[in-house]
C-alpha positions in Angstrom: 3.2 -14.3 12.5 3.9 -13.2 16.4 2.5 -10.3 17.2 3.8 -9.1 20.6 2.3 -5.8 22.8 3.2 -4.4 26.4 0.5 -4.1 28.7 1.5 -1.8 31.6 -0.6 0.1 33.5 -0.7 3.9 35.2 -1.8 4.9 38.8 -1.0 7.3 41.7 0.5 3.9 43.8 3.2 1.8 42.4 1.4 -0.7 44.6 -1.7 -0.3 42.5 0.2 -0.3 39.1 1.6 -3.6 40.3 -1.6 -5.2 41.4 -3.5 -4.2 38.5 -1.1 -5.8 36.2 -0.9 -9.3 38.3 -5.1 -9.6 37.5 -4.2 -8.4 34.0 -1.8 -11.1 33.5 -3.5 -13.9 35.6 -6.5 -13.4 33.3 -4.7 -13.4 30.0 -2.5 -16.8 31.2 -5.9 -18.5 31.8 -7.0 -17.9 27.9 -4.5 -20.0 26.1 -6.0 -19.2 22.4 -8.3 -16.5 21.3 -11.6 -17.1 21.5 -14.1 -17.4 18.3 -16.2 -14.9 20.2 -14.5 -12.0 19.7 -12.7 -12.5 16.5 -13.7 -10.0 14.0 -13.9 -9.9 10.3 -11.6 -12.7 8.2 -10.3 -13.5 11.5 -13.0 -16.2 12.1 -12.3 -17.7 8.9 -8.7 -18.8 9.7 -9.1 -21.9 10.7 -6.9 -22.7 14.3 -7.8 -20.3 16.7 -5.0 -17.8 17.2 -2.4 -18.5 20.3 -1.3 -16.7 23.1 1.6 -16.5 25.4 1.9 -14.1 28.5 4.9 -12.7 30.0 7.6 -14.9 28.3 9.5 -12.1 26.8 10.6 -12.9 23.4 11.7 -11.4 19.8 12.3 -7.6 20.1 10.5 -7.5 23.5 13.1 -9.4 25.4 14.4 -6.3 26.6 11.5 -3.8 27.9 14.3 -1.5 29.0 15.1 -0.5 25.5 11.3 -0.3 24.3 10.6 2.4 27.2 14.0 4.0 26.4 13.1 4.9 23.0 9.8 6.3 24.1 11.9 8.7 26.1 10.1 7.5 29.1 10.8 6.3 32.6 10.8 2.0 32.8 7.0 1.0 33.7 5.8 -2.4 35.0 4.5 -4.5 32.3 3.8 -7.7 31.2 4.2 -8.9 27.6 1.5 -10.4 25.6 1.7 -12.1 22.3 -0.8 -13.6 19.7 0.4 -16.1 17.3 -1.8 -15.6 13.9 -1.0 -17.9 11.0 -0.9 -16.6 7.7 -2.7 -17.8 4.4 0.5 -17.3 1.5 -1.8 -18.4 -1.1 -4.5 -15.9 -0.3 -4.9 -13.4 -3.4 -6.7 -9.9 -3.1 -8.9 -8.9 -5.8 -8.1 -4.9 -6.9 -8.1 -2.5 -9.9 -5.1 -2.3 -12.0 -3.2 0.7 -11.2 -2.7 3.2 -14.3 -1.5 6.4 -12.0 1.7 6.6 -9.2 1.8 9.8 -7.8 5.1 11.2 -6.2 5.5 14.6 -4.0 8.2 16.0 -3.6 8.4 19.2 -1.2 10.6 22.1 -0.4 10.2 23.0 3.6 12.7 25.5 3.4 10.9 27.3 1.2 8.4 30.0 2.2 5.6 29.3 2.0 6.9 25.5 1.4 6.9 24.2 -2.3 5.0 21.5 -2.9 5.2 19.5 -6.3 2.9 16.5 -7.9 4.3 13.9 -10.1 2.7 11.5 -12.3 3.7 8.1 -13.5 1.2 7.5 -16.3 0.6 3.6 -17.8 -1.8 3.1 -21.1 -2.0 1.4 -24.0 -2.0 2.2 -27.8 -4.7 0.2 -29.3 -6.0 -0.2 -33.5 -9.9 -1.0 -34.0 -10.0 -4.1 -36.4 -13.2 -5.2 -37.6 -16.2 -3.5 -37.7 -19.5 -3.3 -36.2 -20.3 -6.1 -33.0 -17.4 -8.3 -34.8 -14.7 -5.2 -33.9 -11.9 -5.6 -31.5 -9.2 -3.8 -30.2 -5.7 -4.9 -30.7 -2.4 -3.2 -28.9 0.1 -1.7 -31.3 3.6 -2.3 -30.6 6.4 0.3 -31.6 4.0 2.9 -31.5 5.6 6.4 -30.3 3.5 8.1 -27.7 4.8 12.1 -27.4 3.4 14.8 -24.7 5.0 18.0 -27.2 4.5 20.7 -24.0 6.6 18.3 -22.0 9.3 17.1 -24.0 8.8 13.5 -23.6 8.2 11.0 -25.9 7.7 6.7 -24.8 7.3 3.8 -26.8 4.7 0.8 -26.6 6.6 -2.6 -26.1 5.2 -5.6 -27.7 1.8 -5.7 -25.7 1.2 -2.4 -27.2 1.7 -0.9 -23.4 3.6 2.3 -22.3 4.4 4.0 -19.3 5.7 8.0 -19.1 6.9 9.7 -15.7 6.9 13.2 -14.9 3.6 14.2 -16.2 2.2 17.1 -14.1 -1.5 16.9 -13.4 -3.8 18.4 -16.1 -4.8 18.4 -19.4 -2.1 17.4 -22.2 -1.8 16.9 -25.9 -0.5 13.7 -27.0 0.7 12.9 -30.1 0.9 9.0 -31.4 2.9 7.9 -34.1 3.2 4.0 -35.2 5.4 2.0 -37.4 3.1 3.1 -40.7 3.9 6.4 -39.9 0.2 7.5 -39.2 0.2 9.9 -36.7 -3.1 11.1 -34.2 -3.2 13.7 -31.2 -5.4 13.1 -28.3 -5.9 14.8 -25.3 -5.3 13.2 -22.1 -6.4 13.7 -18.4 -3.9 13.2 -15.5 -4.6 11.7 -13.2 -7.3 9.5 -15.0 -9.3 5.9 -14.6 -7.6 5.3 -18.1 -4.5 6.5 -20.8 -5.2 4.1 -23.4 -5.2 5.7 -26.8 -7.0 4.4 -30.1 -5.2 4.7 -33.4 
């Protein structure tokens, strides 16, 4: 991955901008690769040390008119600098399952602006079997999961998980009915570390 910056500088002299920015370059041109010195974090466990280039204009950089244009500002001196970092494809990152997506929408017309919360819930519908230390839960497929206040009723697939959008934050009574016909009501907390529901 080539990550690119512009290195310009600011003074009262254009002579000064310009001979600031020659020492700036002739000292990056003279480090070829980035030191392990000051690496930071995973960055000293990547193996090759990372590469650089100075002023050769590459990418989306090759034209420094257009980068300054679309800052709305006047064409500085600059020289561009650029870091080659390679990149681990088969790195994985550990995290917690997400249960909750959150979307807000927002009227700015509005006065004072409207502002709206919505929830994308994900569980699962589990059945105790067993009993005492011996017990496990299993997921119950087909099992209907209904919010009555809302209006909106989901199904589990076969892994017994199920997903319902639209849920406001707050308390709700949930109603879950499976293939046997049994029916329970629970209350559930959104946004919450957990929606599974027992049966």
């Amino acid at each position: 991955m080539q990550l690119s910056y512009i290195i310009t500088t600011w003074a009262r002299e254009v002579g000064d901008e310009h001979l600031l920015l020659w020492r700036t370059m002739v000292a990056l041109m003279r480090e070829l690769k980035i030191g392990d010195d000051v690496l930071q974090g995973q960055m000293r466990q990547i193996g090759a040390p990372p590469r650089t280039t100075t002023g050769q204009a590459d990418g989306v950089l090759r034209n420094p008119g257009e980068f300054w244009s679309a800052l709305d500002n006047d064409l500085k001196p600059s020289v561009i600098f650029t870091a080659s970092l390679p990149v681990d494809l088969d790195a994985l990152v550990e995290a917690p399952p997400v249960f909750t997506r959150i979307l807000q929408v927002a009227d700015l017309r509005a006065h004072p602006p409207l502002d709206q919360l919505f929830h994308t819930i994900g569980g699962s519908v589990l059945r105790k079997k067993g009993r005492g230390r011996d017990a496990v839960q299993a997921p119950v497929s087909e099992a209907r999961v209904t919010f009555p206040q809302l209006g909106i009723s989901v199904q589990t697939g076969a892994d017994g998980r199920y997903r319902a959008g639209e849920i406001p934050a707050g308390t709700h009574r949930v109603r879950v009915t499976t293939d046997s016909n049994a029916a329970i009501e629970a209350t559930l907390i959104v946004p919450s570390p957990s929606y599974d529901l027992e049966v």
